[in-house]
C-alpha positions as CSV (number, residue, x, y, z in Angstrom):
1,X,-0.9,-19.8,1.2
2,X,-0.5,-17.5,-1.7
3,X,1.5,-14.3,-2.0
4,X,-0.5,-11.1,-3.2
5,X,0.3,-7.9,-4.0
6,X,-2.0,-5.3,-2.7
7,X,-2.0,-1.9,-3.7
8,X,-4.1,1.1,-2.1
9,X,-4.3,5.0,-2.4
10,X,-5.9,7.2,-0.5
11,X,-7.0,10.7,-1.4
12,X,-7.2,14.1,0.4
13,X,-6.6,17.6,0.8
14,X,-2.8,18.3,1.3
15,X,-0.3,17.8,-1.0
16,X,2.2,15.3,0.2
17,X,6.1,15.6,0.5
18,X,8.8,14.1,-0.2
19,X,10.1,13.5,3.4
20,X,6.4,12.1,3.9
21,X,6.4,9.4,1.6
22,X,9.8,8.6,2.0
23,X,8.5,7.5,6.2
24,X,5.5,5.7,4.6
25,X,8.4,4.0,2.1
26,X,10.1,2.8,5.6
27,X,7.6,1.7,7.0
28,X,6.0,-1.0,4.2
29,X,9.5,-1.8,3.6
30,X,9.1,-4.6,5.9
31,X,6.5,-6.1,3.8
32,X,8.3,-5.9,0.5
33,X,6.5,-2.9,-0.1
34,X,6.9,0.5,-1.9
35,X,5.4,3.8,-1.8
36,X,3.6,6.9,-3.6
37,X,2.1,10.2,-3.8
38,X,5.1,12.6,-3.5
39,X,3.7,16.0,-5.1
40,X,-0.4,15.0,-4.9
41,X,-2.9,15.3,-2.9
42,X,-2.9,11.6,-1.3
43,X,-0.7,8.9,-0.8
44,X,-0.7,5.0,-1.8
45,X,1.7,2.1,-1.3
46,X,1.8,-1.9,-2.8
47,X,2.4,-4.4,0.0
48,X,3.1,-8.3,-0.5
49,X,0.6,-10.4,2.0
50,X,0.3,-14.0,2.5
51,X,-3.7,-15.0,2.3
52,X,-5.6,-18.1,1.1
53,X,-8.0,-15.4,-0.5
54,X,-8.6,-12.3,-2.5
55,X,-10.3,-10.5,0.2
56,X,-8.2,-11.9,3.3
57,X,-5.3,-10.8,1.7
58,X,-7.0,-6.8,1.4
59,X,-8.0,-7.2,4.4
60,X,-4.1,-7.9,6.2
61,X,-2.7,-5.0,3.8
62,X,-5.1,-2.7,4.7
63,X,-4.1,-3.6,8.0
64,X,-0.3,-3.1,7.4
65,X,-1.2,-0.1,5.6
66,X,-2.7,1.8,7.9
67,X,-0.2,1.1,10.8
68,X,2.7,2.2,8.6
69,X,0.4,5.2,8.0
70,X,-0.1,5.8,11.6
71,X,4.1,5.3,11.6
72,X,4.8,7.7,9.2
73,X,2.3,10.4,10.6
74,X,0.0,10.9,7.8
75,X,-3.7,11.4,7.7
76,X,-5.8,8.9,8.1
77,X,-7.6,9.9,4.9
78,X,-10.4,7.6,3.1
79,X,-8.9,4.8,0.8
80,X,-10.0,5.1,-2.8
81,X,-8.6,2.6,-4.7
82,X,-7.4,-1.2,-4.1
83,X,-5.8,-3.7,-6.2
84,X,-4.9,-7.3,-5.3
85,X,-3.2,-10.0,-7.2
86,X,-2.0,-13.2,-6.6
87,X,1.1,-14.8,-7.7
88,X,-0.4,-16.5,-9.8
89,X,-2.3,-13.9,-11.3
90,X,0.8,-11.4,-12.1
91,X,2.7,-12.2,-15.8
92,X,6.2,-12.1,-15.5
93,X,6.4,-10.3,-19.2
94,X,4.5,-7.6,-17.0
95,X,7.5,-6.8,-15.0
């Protein structure tokens, strides 16, 4: 299996606050993950996932992102952007 990180954002009509984000933040935390979107109109968050694939791997964080989602009581807006990379994929001079 490969590690990815998977990011997504969603996009809607309420600008989001801190306390917001900072629930969504506890609730990817258990999957290495982070979160976004205090002050705009949407929130996002980048999640590690084991998967043999690209698309398996969006498919479990999508998964993991809507629950924590659910968790944190946010909308359960439209996603409008997802990134995946692999381990492999990801230079270390990036970071």
């Amino acid at each position: 299996m490969t590690q990815w990180s998977v990011g997504m954002e969603t996009t809607g009509d309420t600008i989001m606050k801190r306390e917001q984000i900072v629930e969504l933040a506890d609730a990817v935390a258990t999957h290495a993950g982070i979160a976004s979107g205090i002050g705009n109109n949407g929130y996002g968050a980048k999640i590690v996932v084991e998967a043999h694939t690209r698309e398996e791997a969006v498919e479990k964080a999508m998964g993991v992102f809507r629950e924590a989602a659910e968790r944190a009581d946010l909308p359960m807006w439209p996603v409008t952007t997802v990134e995946a990379a692999s381990e492999y994929e990801i230079d270390p001079e990036d970071w």
